[in-house]
C-alpha positions as CSV (number, residue, x, y, z in Angstrom):
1,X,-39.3,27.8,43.4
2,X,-35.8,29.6,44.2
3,X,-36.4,27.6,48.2
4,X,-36.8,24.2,46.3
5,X,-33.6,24.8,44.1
6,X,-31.7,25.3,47.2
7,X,-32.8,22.7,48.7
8,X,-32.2,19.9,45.8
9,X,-28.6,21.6,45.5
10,X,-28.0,20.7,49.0
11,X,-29.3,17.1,48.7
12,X,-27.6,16.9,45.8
13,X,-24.5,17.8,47.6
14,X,-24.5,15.2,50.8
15,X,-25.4,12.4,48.3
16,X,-22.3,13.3,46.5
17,X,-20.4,13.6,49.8
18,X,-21.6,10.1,51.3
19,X,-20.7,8.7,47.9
20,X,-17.1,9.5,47.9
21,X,-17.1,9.0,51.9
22,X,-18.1,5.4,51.2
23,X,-15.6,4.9,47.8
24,X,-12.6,6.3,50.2
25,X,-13.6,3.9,52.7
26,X,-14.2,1.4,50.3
27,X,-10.5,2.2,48.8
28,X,-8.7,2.1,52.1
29,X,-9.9,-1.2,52.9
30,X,-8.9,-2.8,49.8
31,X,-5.5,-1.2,50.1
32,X,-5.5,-2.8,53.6
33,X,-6.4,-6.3,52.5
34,X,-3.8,-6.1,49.6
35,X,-1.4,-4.7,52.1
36,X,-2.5,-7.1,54.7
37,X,-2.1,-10.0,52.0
38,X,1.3,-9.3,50.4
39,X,3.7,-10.2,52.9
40,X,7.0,-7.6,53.4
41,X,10.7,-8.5,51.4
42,X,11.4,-12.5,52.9
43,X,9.4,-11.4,56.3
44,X,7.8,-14.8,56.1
45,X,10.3,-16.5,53.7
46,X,10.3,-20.2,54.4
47,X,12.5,-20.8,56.7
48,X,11.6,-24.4,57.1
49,X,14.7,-25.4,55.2
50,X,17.1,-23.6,57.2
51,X,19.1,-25.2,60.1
52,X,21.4,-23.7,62.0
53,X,25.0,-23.3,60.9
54,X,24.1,-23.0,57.6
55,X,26.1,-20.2,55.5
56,X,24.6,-17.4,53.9
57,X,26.5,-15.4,50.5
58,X,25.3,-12.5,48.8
59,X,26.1,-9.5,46.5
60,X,26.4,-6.9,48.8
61,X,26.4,-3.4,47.3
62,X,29.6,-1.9,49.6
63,X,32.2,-0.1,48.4
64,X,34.5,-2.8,47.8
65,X,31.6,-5.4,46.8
66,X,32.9,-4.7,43.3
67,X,36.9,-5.3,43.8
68,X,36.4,-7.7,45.9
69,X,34.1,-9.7,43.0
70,X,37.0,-9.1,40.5
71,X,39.5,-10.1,42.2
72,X,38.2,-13.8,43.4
73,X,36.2,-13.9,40.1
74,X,33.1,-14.6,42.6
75,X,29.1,-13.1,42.3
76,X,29.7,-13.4,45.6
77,X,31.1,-11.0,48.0
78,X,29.5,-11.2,51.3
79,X,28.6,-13.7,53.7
80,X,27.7,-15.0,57.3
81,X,26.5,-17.8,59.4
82,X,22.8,-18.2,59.9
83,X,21.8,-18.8,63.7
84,X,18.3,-19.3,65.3
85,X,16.8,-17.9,67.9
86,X,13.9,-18.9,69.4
87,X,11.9,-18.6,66.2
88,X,13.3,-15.9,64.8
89,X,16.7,-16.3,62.1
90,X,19.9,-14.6,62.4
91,X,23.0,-13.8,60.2
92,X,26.3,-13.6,62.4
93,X,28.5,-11.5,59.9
94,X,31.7,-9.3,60.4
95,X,30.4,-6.0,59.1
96,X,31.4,-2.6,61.1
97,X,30.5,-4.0,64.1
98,X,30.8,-7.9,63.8
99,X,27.4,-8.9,65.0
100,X,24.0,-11.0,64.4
101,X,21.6,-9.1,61.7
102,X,18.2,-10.8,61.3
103,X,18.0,-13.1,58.4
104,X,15.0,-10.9,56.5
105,X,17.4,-7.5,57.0
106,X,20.6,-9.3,55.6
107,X,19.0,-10.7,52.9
108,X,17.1,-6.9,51.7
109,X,20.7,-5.5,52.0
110,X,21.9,-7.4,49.0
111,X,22.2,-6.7,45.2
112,X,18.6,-7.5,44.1
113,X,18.1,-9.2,47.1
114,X,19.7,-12.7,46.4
115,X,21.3,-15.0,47.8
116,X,22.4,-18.4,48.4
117,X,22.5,-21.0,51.2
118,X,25.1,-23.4,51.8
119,X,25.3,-26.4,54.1
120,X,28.0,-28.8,55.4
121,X,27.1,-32.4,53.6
122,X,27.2,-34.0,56.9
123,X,25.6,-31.3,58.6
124,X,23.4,-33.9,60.4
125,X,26.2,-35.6,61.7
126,X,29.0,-32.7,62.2
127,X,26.9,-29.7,63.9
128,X,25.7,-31.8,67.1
129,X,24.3,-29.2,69.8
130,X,27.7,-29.1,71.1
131,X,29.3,-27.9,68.4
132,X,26.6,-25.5,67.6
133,X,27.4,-24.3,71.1
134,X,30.7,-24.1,70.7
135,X,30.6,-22.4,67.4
136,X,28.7,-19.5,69.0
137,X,31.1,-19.2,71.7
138,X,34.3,-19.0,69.6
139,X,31.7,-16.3,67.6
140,X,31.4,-14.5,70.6
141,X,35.0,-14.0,71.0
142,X,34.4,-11.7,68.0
143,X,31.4,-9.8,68.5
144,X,31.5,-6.1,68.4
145,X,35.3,-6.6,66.9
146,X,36.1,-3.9,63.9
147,X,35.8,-5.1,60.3
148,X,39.4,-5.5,58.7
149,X,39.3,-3.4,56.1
150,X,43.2,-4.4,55.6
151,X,42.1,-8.4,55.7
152,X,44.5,-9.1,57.9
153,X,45.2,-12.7,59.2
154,X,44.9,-12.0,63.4
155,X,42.2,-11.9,65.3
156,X,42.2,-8.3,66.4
157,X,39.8,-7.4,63.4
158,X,38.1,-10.0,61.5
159,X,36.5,-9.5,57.8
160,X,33.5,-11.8,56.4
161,X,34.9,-15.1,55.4
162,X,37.5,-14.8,58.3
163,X,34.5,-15.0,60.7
164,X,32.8,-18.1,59.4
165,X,36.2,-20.0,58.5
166,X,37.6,-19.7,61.9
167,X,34.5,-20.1,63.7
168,X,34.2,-23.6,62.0
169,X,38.0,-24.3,62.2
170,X,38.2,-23.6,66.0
171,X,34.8,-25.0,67.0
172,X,34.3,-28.0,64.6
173,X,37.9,-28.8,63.0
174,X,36.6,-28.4,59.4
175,X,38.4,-26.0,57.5
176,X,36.1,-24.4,54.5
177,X,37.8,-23.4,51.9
178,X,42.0,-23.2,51.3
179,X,43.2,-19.8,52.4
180,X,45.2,-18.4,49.8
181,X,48.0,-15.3,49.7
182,X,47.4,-11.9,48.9
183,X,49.3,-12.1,45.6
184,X,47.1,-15.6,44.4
185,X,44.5,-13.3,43.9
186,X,44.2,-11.1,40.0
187,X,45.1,-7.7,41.3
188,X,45.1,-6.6,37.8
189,X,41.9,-4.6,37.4
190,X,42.4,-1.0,37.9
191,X,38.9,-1.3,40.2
192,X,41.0,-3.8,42.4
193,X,44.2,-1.7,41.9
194,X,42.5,1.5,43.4
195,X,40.9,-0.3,46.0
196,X,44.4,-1.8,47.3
197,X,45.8,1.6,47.2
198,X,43.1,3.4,49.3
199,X,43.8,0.0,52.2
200,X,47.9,-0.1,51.7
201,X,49.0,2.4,50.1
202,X,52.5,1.6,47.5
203,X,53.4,-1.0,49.0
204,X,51.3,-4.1,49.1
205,X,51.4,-7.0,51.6
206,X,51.6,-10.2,48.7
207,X,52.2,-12.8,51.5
208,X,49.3,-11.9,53.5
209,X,47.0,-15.1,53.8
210,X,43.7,-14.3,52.9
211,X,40.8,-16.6,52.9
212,X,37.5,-14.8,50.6
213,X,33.8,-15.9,50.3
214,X,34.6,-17.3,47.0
215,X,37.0,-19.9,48.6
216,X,34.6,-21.3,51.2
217,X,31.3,-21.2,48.5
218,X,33.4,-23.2,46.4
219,X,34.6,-26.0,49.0
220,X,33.4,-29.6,47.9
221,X,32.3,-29.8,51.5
222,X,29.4,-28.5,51.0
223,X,26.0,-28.4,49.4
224,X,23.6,-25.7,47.8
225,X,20.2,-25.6,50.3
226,X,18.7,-22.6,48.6
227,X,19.3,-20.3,46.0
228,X,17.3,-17.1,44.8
């Protein structure tokens, strides 16, 4: 009687064991299909709609995202040129290195991961092969420059909207936006006012031409592509 106990225990046992053997493995290969099925952040965002040359703007969540959005009243504080290559997208951006960040790794580096595409109106017309050509060699004058952190107008560091405006005012004569002074912009919040003291220090340069993302998302030249 006692040997018959034993044994059921044991039975008992490696049912139990091939039960939750089979559940774990049942578990693991949903996980995998759900995993399999939801795709990562904008990995395979459609991209059917993007062309080359097409401008990218974002919230990005730097230090100076915040000044920099109070002073241009603008969402929008970052921004770049979107480039393809082969079939894979690219953001050329002045950050710290300038350089070209894939599209999917730009766009997860934004506040809530938005952002907003922007497109000459005569895109079709303006950025022939050439000019796209051109546009990535007056790009490459830049890469691997420092990012301005003063905004500076010269071309020994180069900030955001710097990048794309002179990039498409030296390789396409279209000039995006109206670059504006230092002093046009409303350095009266003390967010903006503790900013500009950390860069300049007391004294503040007011005729410094500055051209921000707000300027060139704003320019009637061109159109909204995509937003989210």
């Amino acid at each position: 009687m006692k040997k018959a106990l034993i044994i059921s225990s044991l039975l008992l046992l490696l049912v139990s064991g091939a039960i939750l053997l089979n559940n774990r493995h049942f578990n693991h290969e949903q996980l995998k299909k759900q995993q399999q099925s939801t795709p990562n952040t904008y990995a395979n965002e459609n991209t059917e709609d993007i062309l080359n040359g097409d401008l990218i703007f974002q919230t990005s969540l730097s230090a100076q995202s915040q000044a920099i959005q109070l002073a241009t009243k603008s969402e929008y504080s970052h921004c770049g040129i979107i480039y393809k290559n082969g079939n894979a997208y690219y953001v050329f951006e002045a950050v710290q290195p300038v350089k070209l960040t894939p599209l999917s790794t730009w766009i997860d580096r934004g506040k809530d991961k938005k952002f907003v595409i922007k497109r000459l109106k005569n895109a079709d017309e303006v950025l022939t092969p050439a000019v796209l050509l051109k546009m990535k060699q007056v790009g490459d004058q830049f890469k691997g420059k420092n990012y301005d952190l003063t905004f500076e107008w010269s071309d020994d560091k180069i900030y955001c909207s710097e990048l794309i405006w002179k990039i498409y005012q030296r390789a396409a004569g279209i000039e995006l936006g109206t670059p504006e002074k230092l002093k046009d912009f409303d350095l009266s919040n003390e967010i903006v006012k503790k900013k500009m003291k950390e860069r300049y220090g007391e004294r503040l340069p007011m005729e410094e031409t500055v051209i921000s993302p707000a300027a060139i998302f704003n320019s009637d030249l061109l159109i909204t592509v995509k937003s989210i």
